[in-house]
Each structure stands twice: as structure tokens, then as C-alpha cells.
N, C-alpha and C positions, 0 to 999 in steps of 0.2 A: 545393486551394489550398495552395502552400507558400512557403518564405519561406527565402533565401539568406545571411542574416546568421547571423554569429560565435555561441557559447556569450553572452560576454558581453556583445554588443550585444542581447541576447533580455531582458537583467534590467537592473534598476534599479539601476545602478550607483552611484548618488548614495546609496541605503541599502543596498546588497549589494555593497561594493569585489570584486566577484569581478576586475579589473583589477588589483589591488592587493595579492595573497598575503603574507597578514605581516605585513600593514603595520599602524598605529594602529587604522584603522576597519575592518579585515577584524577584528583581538584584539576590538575591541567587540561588534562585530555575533557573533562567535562565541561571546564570554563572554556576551554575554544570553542568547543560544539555549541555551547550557549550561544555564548556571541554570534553565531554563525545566525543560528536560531533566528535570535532577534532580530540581525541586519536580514537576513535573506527569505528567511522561514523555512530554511533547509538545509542540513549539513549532511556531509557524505565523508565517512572515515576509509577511505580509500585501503582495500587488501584486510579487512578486519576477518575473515577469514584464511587462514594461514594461507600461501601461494599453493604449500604441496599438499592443500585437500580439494584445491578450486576442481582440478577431474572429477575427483568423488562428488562432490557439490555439483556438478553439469551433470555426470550419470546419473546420480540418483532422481535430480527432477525431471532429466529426461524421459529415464524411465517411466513417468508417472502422466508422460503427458498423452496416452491413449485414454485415459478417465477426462480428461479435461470435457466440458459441457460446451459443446459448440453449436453457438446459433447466430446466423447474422441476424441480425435485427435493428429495427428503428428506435431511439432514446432521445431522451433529452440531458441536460446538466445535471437536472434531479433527481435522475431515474424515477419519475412520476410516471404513472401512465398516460402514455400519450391518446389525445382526443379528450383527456378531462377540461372543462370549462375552464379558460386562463382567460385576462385583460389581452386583449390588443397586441401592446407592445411587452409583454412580459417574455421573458429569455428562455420561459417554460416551451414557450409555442416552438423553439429553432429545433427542429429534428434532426436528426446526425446518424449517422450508420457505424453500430460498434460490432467489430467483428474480431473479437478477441476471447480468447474462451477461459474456465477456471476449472480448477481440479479444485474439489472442498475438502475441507478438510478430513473428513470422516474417510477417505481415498491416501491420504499421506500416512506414510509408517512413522510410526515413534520409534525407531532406529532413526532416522534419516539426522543428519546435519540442521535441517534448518525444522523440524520436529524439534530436537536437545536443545538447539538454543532459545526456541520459542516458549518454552516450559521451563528453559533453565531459571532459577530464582535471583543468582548473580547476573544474567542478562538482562531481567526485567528489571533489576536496580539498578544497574549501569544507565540503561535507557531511561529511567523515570528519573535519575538523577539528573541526565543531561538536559531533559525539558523541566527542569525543576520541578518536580512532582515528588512529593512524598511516597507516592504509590501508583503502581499500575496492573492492571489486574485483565487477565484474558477475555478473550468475550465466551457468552454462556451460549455465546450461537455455537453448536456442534457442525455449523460448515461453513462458515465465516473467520471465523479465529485467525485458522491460518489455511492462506491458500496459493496455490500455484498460478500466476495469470502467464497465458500463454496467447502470443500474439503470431500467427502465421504468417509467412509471407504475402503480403499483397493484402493485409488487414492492418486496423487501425485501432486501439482504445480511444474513445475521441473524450473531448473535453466532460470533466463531472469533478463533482466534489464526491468526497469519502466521510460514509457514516463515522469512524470513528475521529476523535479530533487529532489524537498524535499521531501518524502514519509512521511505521518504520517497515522497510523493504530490501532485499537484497536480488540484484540481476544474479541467476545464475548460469545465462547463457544468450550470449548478446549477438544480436541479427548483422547478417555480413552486409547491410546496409539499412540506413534508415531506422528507426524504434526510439528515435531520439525521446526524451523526457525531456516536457514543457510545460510553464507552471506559470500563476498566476499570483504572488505572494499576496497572504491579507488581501483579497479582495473586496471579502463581505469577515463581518464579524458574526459573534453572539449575539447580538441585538441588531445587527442590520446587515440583510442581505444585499446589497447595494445593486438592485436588476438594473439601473444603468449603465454601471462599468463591466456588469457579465453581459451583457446585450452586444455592446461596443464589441467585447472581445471575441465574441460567437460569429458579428460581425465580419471578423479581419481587422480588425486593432489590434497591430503588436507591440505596440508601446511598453504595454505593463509584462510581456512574456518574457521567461527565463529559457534555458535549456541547460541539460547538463547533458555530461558526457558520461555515460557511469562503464565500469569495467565487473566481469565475475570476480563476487566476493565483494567487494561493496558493499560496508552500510547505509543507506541513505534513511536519516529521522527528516520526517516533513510534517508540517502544520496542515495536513490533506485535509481535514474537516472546511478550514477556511481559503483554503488558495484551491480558484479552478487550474484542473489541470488535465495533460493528456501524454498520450504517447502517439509518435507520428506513426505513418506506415510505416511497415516492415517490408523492406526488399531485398532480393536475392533467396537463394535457396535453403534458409536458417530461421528458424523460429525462433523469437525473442524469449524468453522466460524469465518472470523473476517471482520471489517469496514474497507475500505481504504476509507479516507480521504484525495482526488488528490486535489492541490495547485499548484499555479505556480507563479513566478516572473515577470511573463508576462502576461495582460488581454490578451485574447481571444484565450487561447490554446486548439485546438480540436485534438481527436486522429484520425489516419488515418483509411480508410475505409476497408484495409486490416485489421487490429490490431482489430479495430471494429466489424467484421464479427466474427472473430474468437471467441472472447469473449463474445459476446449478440448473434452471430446469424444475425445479421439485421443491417442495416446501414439508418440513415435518411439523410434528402435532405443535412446539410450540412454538414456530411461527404463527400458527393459528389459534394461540391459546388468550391472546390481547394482550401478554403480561411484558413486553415490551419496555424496557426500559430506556429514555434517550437523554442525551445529555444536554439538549437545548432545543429550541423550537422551530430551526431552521428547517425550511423544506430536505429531504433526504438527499 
């Protein structure tokens, strides 16, 4: 099932002027999301996808979740390979069972809903306005971009940070129990990864954890590069789904060929060609 309308005939332009760049209620809608930004590290524009396309938006990723690459397996926060050489107490060592799978990109049609907006060029200025960025630019990974995270019942994405630094995502289909989204704001920066408060919270420290509640159609922008985060288990008989929509402040950022494997399964040539580009020096 797909659907032939505009970037902005897809959103609710009456509360998301994407029609309207600059103007009074684009600076509003952007200055709250700011704010949101700053206090929480995460804002969510609730229904930013019109209500009468959220079917079409469930089908079409439904439809797409027999590609998704599904492997249970052992990770860390980093998605480093686990059994490399770590310190003692480093938060690398804490293994976790992530059993949530991805459809990559190179599997989603450019018809689809969340294809138009992810390519739209009024979407990526909306979004790069809201994180105050002058620009924001797709990843040159050809299966990372954008992708389908699909969490089946009785499975978990467990805690990790995201390669890229701005995170934006939409739920397209939300599990009849459990799949809650939980997050760690700012925990570690650009210059410091703070392995004691990600230790803590590997731990069972819930101090610093968030949760939200999100609905289909939902935009949620997040600071995923810096705040650990997860999705809980998924219960009852509904698979969770939602769109990441990966952006970067930098052309040409590819994900590593480790990080890659784990997620799709499969690594193309230029995963392996070292030309990798990253936006700081944090572990992945």
C-alpha cells in the first residue's frame, strides 16, 4: 500500500507550517521544540503525521517487516564487539540480549510515507531548524539512513547510544503492551563519556531514566548520540515498529562494519572501504 501525496500534504500543517518556512508559526513550533530539546533532550510533535494517513503509515511498514534482519544476540551500549579487551569496570563489559530486528534501507520503497519525508528537503529543514542547525544532510550509509526497527513480542532493544548525533523517529505501530521508550538525557558528551553514570544505569539506576509514551504518527527529535537509551519489552501479540530517520551534520557519514553486521546481517563494499566518516570520537 502506498500513497502519492506531497512531503507536506503527509503532516498537519495547521500545527507543523512545514508550507510556511520562516514564517510566525514555523519560529513557534520550532522555538518549543527547542526548548523541549534543551530541558529534556527530546521533543515529540504529537500526530505530525495527518491522523487520516496513520493506516497507510501502519500498512506500508507493516508490509515491509518480512525483510527486517532478525538475530538474537549478545551487545553491549556500544555495540563494540563483545570479548574485545575492556578495563574492569568499564559499562563495555555489561552484555544485554537485543532482540529487535531492522529492515535497511535499501528494502523501503521511495513511494512510502516515511521514504517522502525522509528525502523531503522541507522536512530536513524543519528538523535542522528545530535542533538549531543550519543543515542536515542524509547518511551516505545506503542501509542505515533510514530504517524500520521492528521489535516483536517478547523482545527488547536494550540500552545503546545512536551513531548519529540528532535522532529523529516516528512509531508506526505500537505494541498492545510494553515497548515503552527510555532514555537517559545528556549522559555522556562530545568530550566525555561519563562510564560511571552509564555503568550506574546498566546497573538498575533509575534516577536519571525518562519514558515517554509515544502514539502512530509521532515525531519524536532526540539527542540519541548522547542520552543512553532503550525500548522495553514488547508484550502481547503486536510488534512494535517505528521509522529512524538517521541525519548527520556532516556529508558522508557511514556506520562501521561491525555495527553494520550486527544490525542488517551484511556489510557492503563501503563499509569496508575505511572511508568512514564520524562525527566525534566517542565509542560507537
Amino acid at each position: 500500500m502506498s500513497t502519492s501525496v506531497a512531503p507536506p500534504e503527509m503532516v498537519d500543517t495547521d500545527r507543523y507550517p512545514l508550507t510556511e518556512p520562516d514564517g510566525p508559526a514555523w519560529r513557534e513550533v520550532v522555538g518549543r521544540t527547542r526548548a523541549e530539546l534543551a530541558g529534556a533532550g527530546c521533543s515529540v510533535l504529537a500526530d505530525f503525521v495527518r491522523p487520516g494517513l496513520h493506516e497507510v503509515l501502519r500498512a506500508e511498514c507493516a508490509a515491509l517487516e518480512p525483510h527486517a534482519y532478525t538475530k538474537v544476540e549478545q551487545v553491549n551500549a556500544y555495540n563494540t564487539a563483545i570479548g574485545e579487551p575492556l578495563p574492569e569496570d568499564h559499562p563495555g563489559r555489561t552484555v544485554m540480549e537485543r532482540g529487535n530486528a531492522f529492515v535497511a534501507r535499501d528494502r523501503i520503497p521511495g513511494s512510502s510515507i516515511i521514504s517522502r519525508l525522509y528525502t523531503s528537503p522541507v522536512f530536513q529543514r524543519f528538523v535542522a531548524d528545530c535542533f538549531g542547525l543550519p543543515q542536515l544532510h542524509e547518511l551516505a550509509d545506503p542501509l542505515s539512513g533510514l530504517t524500520l526497527n521492528v521489535i516483536a513480542p517478547g523482545r527488547a532493544h536494550p540500552w545503546h547510544f545512536d551513531t548519529n548525533t540528532h535522532t529523529v523517529s516516528m512509531l508506526t505501530q505500537a505494541a498492545a503492551e510494553g515497548g515503552t521508550f527510555e532514555y537517559c538525557p545528556a549522559i555522556r558528551s562530545s568530550t566525555d563519556e561519563n562510564f560511571a553514570g552509564v555503568r550506574a544505569v546498566l546497573a538498575g539506576d533509575t534516577r536519571p531514566v525518562r519514558r515517554l509514551d509515544l502514539r502512530p504518527g509521532d515525531l519524536q527529535l532526540f539527542k540519541g548520540r548522547f542520552a543512553l537509551h532503550r525500548v522495553s519489552t514488547v508484550a502481547g501479540a503486536i510488534a512494535r515498529h517505528s521509522a529512524i530517520f538517521a541525519y548527520s551534520e556532516r556529508p558522508g557519514v557511514i556506520g562501521s562494519a561491525e555495527r553494520t553486521r550486527q544490525l542488517f546481517g551484511r556489510v557492503l563494499p563501503v563499509h569496508l572501504a575505511g572511508r568512514s566518516v564520524r562525527g566525534d570520537e566517542l565509542l560507537d
